[in-house]
LOFI-386665 format. One record per atom (N, C-alpha, C): residue in one letter; x, y, z negated; atom name. Coordinates in steps of 0.05 Angstrom, whole numbers, always signed. Atoms other than C-alpha are relative to their C-alpha. Layout:
A X Y Z CA
...
END
This chain:
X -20 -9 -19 N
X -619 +408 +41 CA
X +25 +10 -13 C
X -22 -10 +18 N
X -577 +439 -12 CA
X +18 -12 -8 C
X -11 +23 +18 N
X -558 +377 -49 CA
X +26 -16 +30 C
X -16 +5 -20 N
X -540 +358 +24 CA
X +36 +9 +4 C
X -14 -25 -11 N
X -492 +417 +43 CA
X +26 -9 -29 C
X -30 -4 +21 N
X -452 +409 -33 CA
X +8 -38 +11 C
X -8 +36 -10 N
X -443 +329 -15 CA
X +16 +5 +25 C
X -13 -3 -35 N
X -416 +345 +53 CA
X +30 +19 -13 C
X -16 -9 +0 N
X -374 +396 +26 CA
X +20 -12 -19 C
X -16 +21 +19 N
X -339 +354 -31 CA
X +14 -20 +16 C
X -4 +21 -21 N
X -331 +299 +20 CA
X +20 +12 +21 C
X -16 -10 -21 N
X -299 +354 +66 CA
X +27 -1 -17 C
X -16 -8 +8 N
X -252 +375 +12 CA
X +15 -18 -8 C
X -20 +24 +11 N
X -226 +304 -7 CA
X +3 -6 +35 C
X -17 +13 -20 N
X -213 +286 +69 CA
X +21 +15 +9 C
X -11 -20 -1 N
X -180 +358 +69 CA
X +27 -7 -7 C
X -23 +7 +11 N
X -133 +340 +13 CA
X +4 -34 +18 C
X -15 +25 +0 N
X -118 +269 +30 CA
X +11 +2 +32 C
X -16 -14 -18 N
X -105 +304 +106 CA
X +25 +5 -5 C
X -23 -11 +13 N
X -54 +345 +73 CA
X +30 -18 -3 C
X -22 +28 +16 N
X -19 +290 +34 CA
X +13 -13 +19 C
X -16 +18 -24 N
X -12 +240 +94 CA
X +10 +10 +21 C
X -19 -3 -15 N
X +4 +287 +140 CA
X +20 +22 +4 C
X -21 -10 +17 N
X +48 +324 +97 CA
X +31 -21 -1 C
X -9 +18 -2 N
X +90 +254 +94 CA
X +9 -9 +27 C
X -2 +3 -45 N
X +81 +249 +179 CA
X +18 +14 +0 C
X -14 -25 -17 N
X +105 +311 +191 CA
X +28 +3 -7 C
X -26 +3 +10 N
X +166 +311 +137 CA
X +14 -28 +11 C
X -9 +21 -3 N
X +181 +235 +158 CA
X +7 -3 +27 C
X -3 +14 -27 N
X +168 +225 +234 CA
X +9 +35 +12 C
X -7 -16 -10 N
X +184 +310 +253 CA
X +21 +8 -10 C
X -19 -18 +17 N
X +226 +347 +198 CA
X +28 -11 +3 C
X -23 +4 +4 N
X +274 +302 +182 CA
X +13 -15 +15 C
X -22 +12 -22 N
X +299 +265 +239 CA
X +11 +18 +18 C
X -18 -15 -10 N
X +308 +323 +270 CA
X +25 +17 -9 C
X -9 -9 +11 N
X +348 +353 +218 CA
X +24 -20 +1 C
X -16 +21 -3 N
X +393 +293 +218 CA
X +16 -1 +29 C
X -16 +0 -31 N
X +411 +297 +296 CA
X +7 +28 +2 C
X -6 -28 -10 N
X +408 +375 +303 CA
X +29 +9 -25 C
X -8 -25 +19 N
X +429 +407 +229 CA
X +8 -28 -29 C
X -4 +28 +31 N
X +457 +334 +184 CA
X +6 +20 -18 C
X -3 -6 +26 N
X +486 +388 +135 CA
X -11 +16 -18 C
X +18 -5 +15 N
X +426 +420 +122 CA
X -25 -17 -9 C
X +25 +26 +4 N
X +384 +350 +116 CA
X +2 +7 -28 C
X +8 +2 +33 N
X +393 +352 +35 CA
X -10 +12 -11 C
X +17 -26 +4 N
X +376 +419 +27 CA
X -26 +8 +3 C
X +30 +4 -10 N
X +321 +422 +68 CA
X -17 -17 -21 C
X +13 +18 +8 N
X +295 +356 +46 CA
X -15 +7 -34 C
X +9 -10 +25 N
X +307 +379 -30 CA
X -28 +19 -7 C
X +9 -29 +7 N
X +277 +445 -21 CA
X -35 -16 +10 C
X +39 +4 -10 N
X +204 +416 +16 CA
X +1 -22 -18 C
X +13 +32 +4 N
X +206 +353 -22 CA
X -19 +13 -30 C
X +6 -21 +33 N
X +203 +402 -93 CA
X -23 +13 +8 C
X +27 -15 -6 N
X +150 +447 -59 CA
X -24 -19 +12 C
X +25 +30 -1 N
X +105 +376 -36 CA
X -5 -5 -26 C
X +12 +21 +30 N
X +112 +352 -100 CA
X -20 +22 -19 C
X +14 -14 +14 N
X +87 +415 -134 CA
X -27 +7 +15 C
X +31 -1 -11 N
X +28 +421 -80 CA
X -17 -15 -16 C
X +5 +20 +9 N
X +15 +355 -97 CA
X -12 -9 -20 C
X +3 +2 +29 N
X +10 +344 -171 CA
X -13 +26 -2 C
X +16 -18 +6 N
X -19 +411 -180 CA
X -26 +11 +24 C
X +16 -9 -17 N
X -64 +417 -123 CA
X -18 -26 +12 C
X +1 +20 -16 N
X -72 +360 -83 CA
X -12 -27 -13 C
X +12 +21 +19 N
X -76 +294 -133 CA
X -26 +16 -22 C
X +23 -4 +11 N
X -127 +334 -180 CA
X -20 -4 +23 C
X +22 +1 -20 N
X -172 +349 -119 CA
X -6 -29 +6 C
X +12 +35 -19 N
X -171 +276 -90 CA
X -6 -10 -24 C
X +14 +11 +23 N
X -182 +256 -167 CA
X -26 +2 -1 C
X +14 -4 +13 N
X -232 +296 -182 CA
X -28 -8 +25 C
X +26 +0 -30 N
X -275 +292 -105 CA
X +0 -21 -2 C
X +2 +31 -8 N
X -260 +211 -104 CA
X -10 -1 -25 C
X +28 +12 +15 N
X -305 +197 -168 CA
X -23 +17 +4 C
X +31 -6 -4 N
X -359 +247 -155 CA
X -10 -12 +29 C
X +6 +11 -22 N
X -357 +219 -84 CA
X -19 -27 -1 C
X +11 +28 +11 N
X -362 +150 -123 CA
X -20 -1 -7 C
X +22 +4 -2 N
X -409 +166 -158 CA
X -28 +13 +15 C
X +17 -4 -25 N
X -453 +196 -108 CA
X -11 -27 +9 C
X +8 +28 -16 N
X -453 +130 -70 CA
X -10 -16 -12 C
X +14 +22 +21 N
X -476 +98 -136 CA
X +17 -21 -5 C
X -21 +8 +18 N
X -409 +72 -160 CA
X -7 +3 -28 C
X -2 +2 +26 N
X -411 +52 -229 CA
X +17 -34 -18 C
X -18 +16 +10 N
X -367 +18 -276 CA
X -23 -43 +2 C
X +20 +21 +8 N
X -427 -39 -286 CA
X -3 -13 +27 C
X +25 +18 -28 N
X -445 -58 -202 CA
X +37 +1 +14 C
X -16 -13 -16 N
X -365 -38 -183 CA
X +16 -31 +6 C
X -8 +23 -5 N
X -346 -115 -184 CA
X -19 -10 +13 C
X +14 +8 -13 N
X -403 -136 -149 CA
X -9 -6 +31 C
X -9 -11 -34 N
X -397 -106 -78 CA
X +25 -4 +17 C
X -19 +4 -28 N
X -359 -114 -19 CA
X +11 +30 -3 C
X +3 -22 +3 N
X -360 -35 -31 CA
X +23 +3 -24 C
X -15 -3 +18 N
X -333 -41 -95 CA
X +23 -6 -4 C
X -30 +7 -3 N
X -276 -85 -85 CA
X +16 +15 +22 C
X -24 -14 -11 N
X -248 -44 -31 CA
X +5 +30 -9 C
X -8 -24 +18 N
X -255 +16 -76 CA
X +20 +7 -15 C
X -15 +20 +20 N
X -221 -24 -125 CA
X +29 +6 +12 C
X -23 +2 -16 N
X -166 -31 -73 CA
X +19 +26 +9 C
X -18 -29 -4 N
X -158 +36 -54 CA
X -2 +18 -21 C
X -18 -18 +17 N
X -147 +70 -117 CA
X +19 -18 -10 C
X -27 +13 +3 N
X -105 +18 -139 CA
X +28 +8 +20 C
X -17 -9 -17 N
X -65 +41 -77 CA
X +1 +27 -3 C
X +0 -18 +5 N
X -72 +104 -97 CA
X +28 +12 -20 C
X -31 +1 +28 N
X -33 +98 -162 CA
X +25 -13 +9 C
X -35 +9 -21 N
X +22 +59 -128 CA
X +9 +28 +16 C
X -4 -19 -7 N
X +20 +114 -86 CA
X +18 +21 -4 C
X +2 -15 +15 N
X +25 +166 -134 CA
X +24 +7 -9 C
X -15 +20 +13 N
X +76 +123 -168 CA
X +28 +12 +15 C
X -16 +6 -22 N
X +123 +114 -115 CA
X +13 +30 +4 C
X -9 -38 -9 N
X +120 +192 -96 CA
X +9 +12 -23 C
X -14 -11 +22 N
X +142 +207 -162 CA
X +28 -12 +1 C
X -31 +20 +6 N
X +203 +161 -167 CA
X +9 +14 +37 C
X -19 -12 -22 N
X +226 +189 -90 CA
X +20 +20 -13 C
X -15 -30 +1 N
X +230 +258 -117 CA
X +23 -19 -24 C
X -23 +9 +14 N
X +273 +230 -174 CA
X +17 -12 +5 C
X -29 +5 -3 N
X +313 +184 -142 CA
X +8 +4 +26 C
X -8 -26 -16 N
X +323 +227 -82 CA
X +31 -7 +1 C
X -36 -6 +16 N
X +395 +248 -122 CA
X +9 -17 -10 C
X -21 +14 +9 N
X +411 +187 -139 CA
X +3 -31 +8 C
X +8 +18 -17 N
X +392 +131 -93 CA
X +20 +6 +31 C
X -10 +0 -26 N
X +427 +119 -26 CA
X -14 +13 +22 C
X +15 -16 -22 N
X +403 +147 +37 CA
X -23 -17 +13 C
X +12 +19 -3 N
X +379 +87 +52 CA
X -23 -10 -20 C
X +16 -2 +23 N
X +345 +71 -4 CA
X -20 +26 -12 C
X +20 -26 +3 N
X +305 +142 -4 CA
X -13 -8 +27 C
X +22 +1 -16 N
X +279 +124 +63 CA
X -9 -24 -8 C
X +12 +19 -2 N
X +261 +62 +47 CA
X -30 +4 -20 C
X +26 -6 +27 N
X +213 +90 -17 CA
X -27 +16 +23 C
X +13 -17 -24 N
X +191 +151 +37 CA
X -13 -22 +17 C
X +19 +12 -19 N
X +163 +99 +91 CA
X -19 -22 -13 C
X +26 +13 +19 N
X +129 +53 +32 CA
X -18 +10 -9 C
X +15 -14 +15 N
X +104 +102 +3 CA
X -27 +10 +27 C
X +17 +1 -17 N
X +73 +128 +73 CA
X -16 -23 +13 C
X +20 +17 -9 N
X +48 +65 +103 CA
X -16 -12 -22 C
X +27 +1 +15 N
X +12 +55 +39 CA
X -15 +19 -1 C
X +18 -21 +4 N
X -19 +124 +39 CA
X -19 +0 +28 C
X +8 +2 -29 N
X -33 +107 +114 CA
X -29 -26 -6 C
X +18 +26 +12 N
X -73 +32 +88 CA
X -17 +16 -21 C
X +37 -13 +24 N
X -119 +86 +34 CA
X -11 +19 +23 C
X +20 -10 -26 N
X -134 +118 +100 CA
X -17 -17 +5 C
X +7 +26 -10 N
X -151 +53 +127 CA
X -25 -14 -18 C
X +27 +11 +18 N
X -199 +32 +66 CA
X -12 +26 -1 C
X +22 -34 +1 N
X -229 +106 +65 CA
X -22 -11 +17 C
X +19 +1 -40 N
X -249 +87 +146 CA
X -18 -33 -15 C
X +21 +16 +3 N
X -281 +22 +115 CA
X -12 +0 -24 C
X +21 -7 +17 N
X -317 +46 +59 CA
X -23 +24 +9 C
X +19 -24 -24 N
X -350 +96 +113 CA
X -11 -25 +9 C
X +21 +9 -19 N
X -385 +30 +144 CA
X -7 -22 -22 C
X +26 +30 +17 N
X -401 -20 +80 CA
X -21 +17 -12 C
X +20 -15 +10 N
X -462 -5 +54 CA
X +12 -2 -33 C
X -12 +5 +30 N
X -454 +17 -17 CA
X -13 -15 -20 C
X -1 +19 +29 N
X -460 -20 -91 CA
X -30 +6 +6 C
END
């Protein structure tokens, strides 16, 4: 029952963080800043700067370790291993979603940087790639919850 209870809670704390993350990205993308744009345009940069700096430091220091460290004990839980991880239906969409992960990752790093030096246009366009791929490792999360595993 024990072994149960820490599995559950690991499992809680990576859907916790990857909560966070995506709808950390919602909320700044589809609430924050369009309203900031119609109500307050000459505090959009500011703003934007000021949460994008305090995401990114959640993030990288909070956030990416956690979903690191919970998405391989998760793995291996399920009986992921480097040796059966090509084999599965399981494995390849594993496969898929950390690969999307690091794109991810990727991507959200290069915003904050070119933020200041990219067009306006060109920062949203990173911001909504970056989200509807973080939205698609939702999407393989929800179907590695119904293949059976490796």
């Amino acid at each position: 029952m024990m072994e149960e209870l820490v599995w559950s809670f690991i499992l809680f704390v990576h859907i916790l963080a990857a909560t966070f993350w995506v709808g950390g990205q919602l909320m700044l993308s589809v609430v924050v800043v369009p309203l900031l744009r119609r109500a307050r345009p000459e505090l959009l940069r500011e703003v934007a700067g000021l949460t994008g700096r305090r995401f990114t430091n959640i993030t990288n220091f909070g956030l990416l370790p956690t979903l690191v460290v919970t998405g391989i004990l998760l793995a291996w839980h399920d009986g992921v291993r480097l040796s059966n991880l090509n084999n599965t239906d399981f494995g390849h969409v594993l496969e898929v979603k950390v690969a999307l992960v690091i794109v991810v990752f990727i991507l959200a790093s290069l915003h904050g940087a070119a933020a200041r030096r990219l067009s306006r246009r060109g920062v949203r366009s990173l911001a909504i790639t970056t989200m509807i791929l973080s939205i698609a490792i939702i999407a393989l999360a929800a179907t590695l919850a119904v293949l059976p595993g490796p």
